[in-house]
C-alpha positions as CSV (number, residue, x, y, z in Angstrom):
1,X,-48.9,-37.3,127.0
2,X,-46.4,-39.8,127.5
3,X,-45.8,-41.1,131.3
4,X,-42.1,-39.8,130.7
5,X,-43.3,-36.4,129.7
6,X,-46.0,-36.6,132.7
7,X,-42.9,-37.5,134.8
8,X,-40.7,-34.6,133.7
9,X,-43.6,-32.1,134.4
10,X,-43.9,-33.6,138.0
11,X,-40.3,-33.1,139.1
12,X,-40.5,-29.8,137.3
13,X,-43.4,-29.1,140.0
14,X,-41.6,-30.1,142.8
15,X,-38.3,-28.2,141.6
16,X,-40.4,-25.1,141.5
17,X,-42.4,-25.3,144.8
18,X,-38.6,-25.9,146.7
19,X,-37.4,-22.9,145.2
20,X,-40.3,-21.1,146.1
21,X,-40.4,-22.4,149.5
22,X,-36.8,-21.6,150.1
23,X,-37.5,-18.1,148.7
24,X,-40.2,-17.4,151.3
25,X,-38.1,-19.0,154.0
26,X,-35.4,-16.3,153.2
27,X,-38.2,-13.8,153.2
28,X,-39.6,-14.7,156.8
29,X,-35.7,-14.6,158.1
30,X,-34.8,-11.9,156.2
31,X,-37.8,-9.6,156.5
32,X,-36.7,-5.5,157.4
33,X,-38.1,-6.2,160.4
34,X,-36.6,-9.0,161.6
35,X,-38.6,-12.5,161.6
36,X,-42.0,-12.0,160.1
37,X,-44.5,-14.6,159.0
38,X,-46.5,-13.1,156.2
39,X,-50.5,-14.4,157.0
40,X,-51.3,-12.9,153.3
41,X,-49.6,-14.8,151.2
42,X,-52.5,-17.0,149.7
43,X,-50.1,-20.1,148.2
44,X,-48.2,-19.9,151.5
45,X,-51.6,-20.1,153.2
46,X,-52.6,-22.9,151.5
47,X,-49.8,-24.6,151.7
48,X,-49.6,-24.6,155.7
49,X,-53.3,-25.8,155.7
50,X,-52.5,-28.6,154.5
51,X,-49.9,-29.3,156.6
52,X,-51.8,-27.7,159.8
53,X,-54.8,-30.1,158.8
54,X,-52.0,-33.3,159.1
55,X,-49.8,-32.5,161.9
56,X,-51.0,-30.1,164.3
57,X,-55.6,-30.4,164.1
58,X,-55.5,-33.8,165.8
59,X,-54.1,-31.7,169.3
60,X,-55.2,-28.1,168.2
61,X,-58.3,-29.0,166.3
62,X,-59.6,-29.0,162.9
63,X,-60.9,-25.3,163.9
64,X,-57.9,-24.5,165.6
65,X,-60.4,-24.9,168.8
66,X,-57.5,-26.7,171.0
67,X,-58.5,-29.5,173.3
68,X,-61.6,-29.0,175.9
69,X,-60.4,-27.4,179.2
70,X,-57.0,-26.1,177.6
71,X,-56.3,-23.6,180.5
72,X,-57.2,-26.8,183.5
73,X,-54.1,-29.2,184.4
74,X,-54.1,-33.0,183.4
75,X,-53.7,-35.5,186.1
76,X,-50.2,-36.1,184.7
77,X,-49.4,-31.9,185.6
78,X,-49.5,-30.8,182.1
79,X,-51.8,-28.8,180.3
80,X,-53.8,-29.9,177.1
81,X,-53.2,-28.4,174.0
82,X,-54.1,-24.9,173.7
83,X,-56.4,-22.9,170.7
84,X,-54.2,-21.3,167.8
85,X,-57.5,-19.1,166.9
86,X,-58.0,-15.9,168.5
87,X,-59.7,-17.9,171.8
88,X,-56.1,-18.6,172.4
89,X,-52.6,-17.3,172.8
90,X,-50.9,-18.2,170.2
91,X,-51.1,-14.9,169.2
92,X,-49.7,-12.7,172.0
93,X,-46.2,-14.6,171.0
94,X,-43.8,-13.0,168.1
95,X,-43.0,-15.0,164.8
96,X,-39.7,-16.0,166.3
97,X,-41.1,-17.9,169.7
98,X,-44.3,-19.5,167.8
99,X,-41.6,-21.2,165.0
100,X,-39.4,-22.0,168.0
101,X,-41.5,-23.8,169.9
102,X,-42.9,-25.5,166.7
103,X,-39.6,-26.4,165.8
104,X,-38.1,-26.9,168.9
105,X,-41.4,-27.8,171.4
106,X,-41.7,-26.0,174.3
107,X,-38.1,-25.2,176.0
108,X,-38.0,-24.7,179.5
109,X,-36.1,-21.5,180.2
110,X,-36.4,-20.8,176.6
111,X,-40.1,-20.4,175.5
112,X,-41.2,-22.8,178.6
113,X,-40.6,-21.6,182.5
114,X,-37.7,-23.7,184.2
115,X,-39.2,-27.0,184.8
116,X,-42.6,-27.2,182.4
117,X,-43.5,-30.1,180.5
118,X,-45.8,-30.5,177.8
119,X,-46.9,-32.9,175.3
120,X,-45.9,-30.4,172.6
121,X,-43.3,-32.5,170.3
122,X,-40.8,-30.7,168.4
123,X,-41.3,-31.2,165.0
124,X,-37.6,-30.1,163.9
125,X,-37.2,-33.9,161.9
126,X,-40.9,-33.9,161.3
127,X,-41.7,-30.7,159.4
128,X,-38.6,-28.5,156.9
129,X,-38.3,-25.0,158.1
130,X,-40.1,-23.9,155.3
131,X,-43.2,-26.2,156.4
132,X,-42.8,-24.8,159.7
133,X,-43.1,-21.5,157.8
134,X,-45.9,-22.5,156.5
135,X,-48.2,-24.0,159.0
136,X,-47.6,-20.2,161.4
137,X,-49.0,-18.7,157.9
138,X,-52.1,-20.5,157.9
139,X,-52.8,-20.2,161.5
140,X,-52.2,-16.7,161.3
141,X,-54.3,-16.3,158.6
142,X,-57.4,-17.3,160.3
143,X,-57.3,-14.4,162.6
144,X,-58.9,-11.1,162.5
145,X,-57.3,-7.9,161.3
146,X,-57.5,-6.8,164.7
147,X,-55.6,-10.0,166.2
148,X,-53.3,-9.5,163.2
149,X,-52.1,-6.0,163.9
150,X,-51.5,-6.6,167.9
151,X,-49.7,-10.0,167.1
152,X,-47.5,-7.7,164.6
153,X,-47.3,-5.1,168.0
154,X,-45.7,-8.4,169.7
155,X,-43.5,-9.0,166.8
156,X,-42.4,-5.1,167.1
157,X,-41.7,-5.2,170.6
158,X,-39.7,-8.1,170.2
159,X,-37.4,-6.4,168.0
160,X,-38.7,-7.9,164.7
Protein backbone atom coordinates (compact mmCIF):
# COMPACT_ATOMS: atom_id res chain seq x y z
CA UNK A 1 0.00 0.00 0.00
CA UNK A 2 1.36 3.06 -1.13
CA UNK A 3 1.57 6.14 1.44
CA UNK A 4 -0.78 8.03 -1.17
CA UNK A 5 -3.27 5.27 -1.10
CA UNK A 6 -2.75 5.01 2.91
CA UNK A 7 -3.47 8.80 2.68
CA UNK A 8 -6.61 8.66 0.63
CA UNK A 9 -8.12 5.94 2.94
CA UNK A 10 -7.37 8.35 5.94
CA UNK A 11 -9.24 11.39 4.81
CA UNK A 12 -11.82 8.93 3.55
CA UNK A 13 -12.03 8.02 7.46
CA UNK A 14 -12.33 11.28 8.59
CA UNK A 15 -14.99 12.36 5.78
CA UNK A 16 -17.14 9.54 7.06
CA UNK A 17 -16.93 9.93 10.88
CA UNK A 18 -17.99 14.08 10.15
CA UNK A 19 -20.86 12.91 8.25
CA UNK A 20 -21.69 10.55 10.82
CA UNK A 21 -21.18 12.92 13.59
CA UNK A 22 -23.23 15.56 11.92
CA UNK A 23 -25.98 12.84 11.34
CA UNK A 24 -26.28 12.09 15.07
CA UNK A 25 -26.01 15.81 15.95
CA UNK A 26 -29.25 16.31 13.80
CA UNK A 27 -30.61 13.23 15.54
CA UNK A 28 -30.05 14.64 19.22
CA UNK A 29 -31.70 18.12 17.95
CA UNK A 30 -34.11 16.66 15.99
CA UNK A 31 -35.33 13.74 18.07
CA UNK A 32 -39.61 13.43 18.31
CA UNK A 33 -39.16 14.33 21.59
CA UNK A 34 -37.35 17.20 21.46
CA UNK A 35 -33.43 17.14 22.61
CA UNK A 36 -32.45 13.58 23.41
CA UNK A 37 -28.97 12.15 23.91
CA UNK A 38 -29.08 8.56 22.92
CA UNK A 39 -26.68 6.66 25.88
CA UNK A 40 -27.08 3.34 23.47
CA UNK A 41 -25.41 4.20 20.72
CA UNK A 42 -22.14 2.08 21.12
CA UNK A 43 -19.83 4.17 18.37
CA UNK A 44 -21.31 7.38 19.85
CA UNK A 45 -20.37 5.93 23.33
CA UNK A 46 -17.02 5.37 22.45
CA UNK A 47 -16.51 8.15 20.83
CA UNK A 48 -17.42 10.56 23.93
CA UNK A 49 -15.02 8.37 26.08
CA UNK A 50 -12.51 9.37 24.56
CA UNK A 51 -13.15 12.70 24.59
CA UNK A 52 -14.71 12.51 28.43
CA UNK A 53 -11.18 10.63 29.30
CA UNK A 54 -9.23 14.13 27.77
CA UNK A 55 -11.39 16.99 28.77
CA UNK A 56 -13.60 16.51 31.44
CA UNK A 57 -11.80 13.17 34.03
CA UNK A 58 -9.03 15.59 35.22
CA UNK A 59 -12.15 17.69 37.23
CA UNK A 60 -14.92 14.85 37.11
CA UNK A 61 -12.63 11.86 37.43
CA UNK A 62 -11.43 9.05 35.44
CA UNK A 63 -14.68 7.21 37.23
CA UNK A 64 -16.70 10.01 36.88
CA UNK A 65 -16.19 10.18 40.88
CA UNK A 66 -15.95 14.19 40.80
CA UNK A 67 -13.50 15.86 43.18
CA UNK A 68 -13.48 14.85 47.10
CA UNK A 69 -16.10 16.98 49.13
CA UNK A 70 -18.06 18.03 45.82
CA UNK A 71 -21.18 19.24 47.87
CA UNK A 72 -18.52 21.46 50.66
CA UNK A 73 -17.62 25.18 49.43
CA UNK A 74 -13.87 26.07 48.49
CA UNK A 75 -12.23 28.88 50.38
CA UNK A 76 -12.64 30.88 47.11
CA UNK A 77 -16.91 30.37 47.53
CA UNK A 78 -17.19 27.84 44.88
CA UNK A 79 -17.91 24.37 44.76
CA UNK A 80 -15.55 21.59 43.37
CA UNK A 81 -16.46 19.63 40.61
CA UNK A 82 -19.30 17.49 41.01
CA UNK A 83 -19.73 13.37 40.07
CA UNK A 84 -21.33 12.67 36.53
CA UNK A 85 -22.06 8.90 37.80
CA UNK A 86 -25.20 8.23 39.55
CA UNK A 87 -23.44 9.58 43.14
CA UNK A 88 -24.16 12.80 41.44
CA UNK A 89 -26.66 15.08 39.72
CA UNK A 90 -25.83 15.27 36.60
CA UNK A 91 -28.62 13.21 35.97
CA UNK A 92 -31.64 14.92 37.54
CA UNK A 93 -30.93 17.69 34.59
CA UNK A 94 -32.60 17.20 30.85
CA UNK A 95 -30.28 16.72 27.70
CA UNK A 96 -30.79 20.36 26.82
CA UNK A 97 -29.29 21.97 30.33
CA UNK A 98 -26.33 19.19 30.69
CA UNK A 99 -25.14 20.20 26.73
CA UNK A 100 -25.77 23.93 27.83
CA UNK A 101 -23.74 24.07 30.52
CA UNK A 102 -21.11 21.96 28.79
CA UNK A 103 -21.15 24.22 25.97
CA UNK A 104 -21.84 27.30 27.59
CA UNK A 105 -20.50 26.61 31.51
CA UNK A 106 -22.62 27.30 34.12
CA UNK A 107 -24.89 30.55 33.38
CA UNK A 108 -26.15 32.41 36.11
CA UNK A 109 -29.83 32.99 35.67
CA UNK A 110 -29.62 30.45 32.97
CA UNK A 111 -28.50 26.94 34.27
CA UNK A 112 -26.63 28.79 37.40
CA UNK A 113 -28.70 30.95 40.23
CA UNK A 114 -28.13 34.83 39.77
CA UNK A 115 -24.70 35.39 41.05
CA UNK A 116 -22.84 31.70 41.08
CA UNK A 117 -19.55 31.08 39.96
CA UNK A 118 -17.87 28.05 39.17
CA UNK A 119 -14.68 26.81 37.71
CA UNK A 120 -16.77 25.06 35.08
CA UNK A 121 -15.31 26.42 31.60
CA UNK A 122 -17.33 26.50 28.68
CA UNK A 123 -16.03 24.42 26.16
CA UNK A 124 -18.03 26.06 23.16
CA UNK A 125 -14.33 26.74 21.16
CA UNK A 126 -12.95 23.66 22.91
CA UNK A 127 -15.15 20.80 22.00
CA UNK A 128 -17.73 20.83 18.16
CA UNK A 129 -21.28 20.32 19.16
CA UNK A 130 -21.15 17.03 17.96
CA UNK A 131 -18.24 16.24 20.67
CA UNK A 132 -20.27 17.86 23.14
CA UNK A 133 -22.86 15.20 21.87
CA UNK A 134 -20.70 12.92 22.44
CA UNK A 135 -19.11 13.17 25.73
CA UNK A 136 -23.31 13.49 27.49
CA UNK A 137 -23.44 9.95 25.57
CA UNK A 138 -20.79 8.38 27.38
CA UNK A 139 -21.57 9.75 30.62
CA UNK A 140 -24.90 8.68 30.28
CA UNK A 141 -24.00 5.52 29.32
CA UNK A 142 -22.44 4.61 32.53
CA UNK A 143 -25.60 4.77 34.44
CA UNK A 144 -28.05 2.29 35.49
CA UNK A 145 -31.28 1.57 33.65
CA UNK A 146 -32.96 2.83 36.49
CA UNK A 147 -30.98 6.29 36.45
CA UNK A 148 -31.55 6.16 32.76
CA UNK A 149 -35.30 6.04 32.73
CA UNK A 150 -35.76 8.92 35.50
CA UNK A 151 -33.15 11.14 33.71
CA UNK A 152 -35.41 10.44 30.50
CA UNK A 153 -38.57 11.47 33.21
CA UNK A 154 -36.48 14.85 33.40
CA UNK A 155 -36.11 15.08 29.77
CA UNK A 156 -40.03 14.54 29.55
CA UNK A 157 -40.93 17.07 31.91
CA UNK A 158 -38.87 19.39 30.32
CA UNK A 159 -40.73 19.24 27.18
CA UNK A 160 -38.23 17.01 25.26
Amino acid sequence: MSLRSLGAGVATMVVLTALWMAKDLYTALHHPQGFYIDPHDKTLVAYGRVLYVSHCSACHGARLEGQANWRERLPNGRLPAPPHDESGHTWHHPDSVLFDITRNGMVPGRTAPEGYESDMPAYAGILSDEEIVAVLAYIKSTWSPDVQRLQQEANRQAGQ
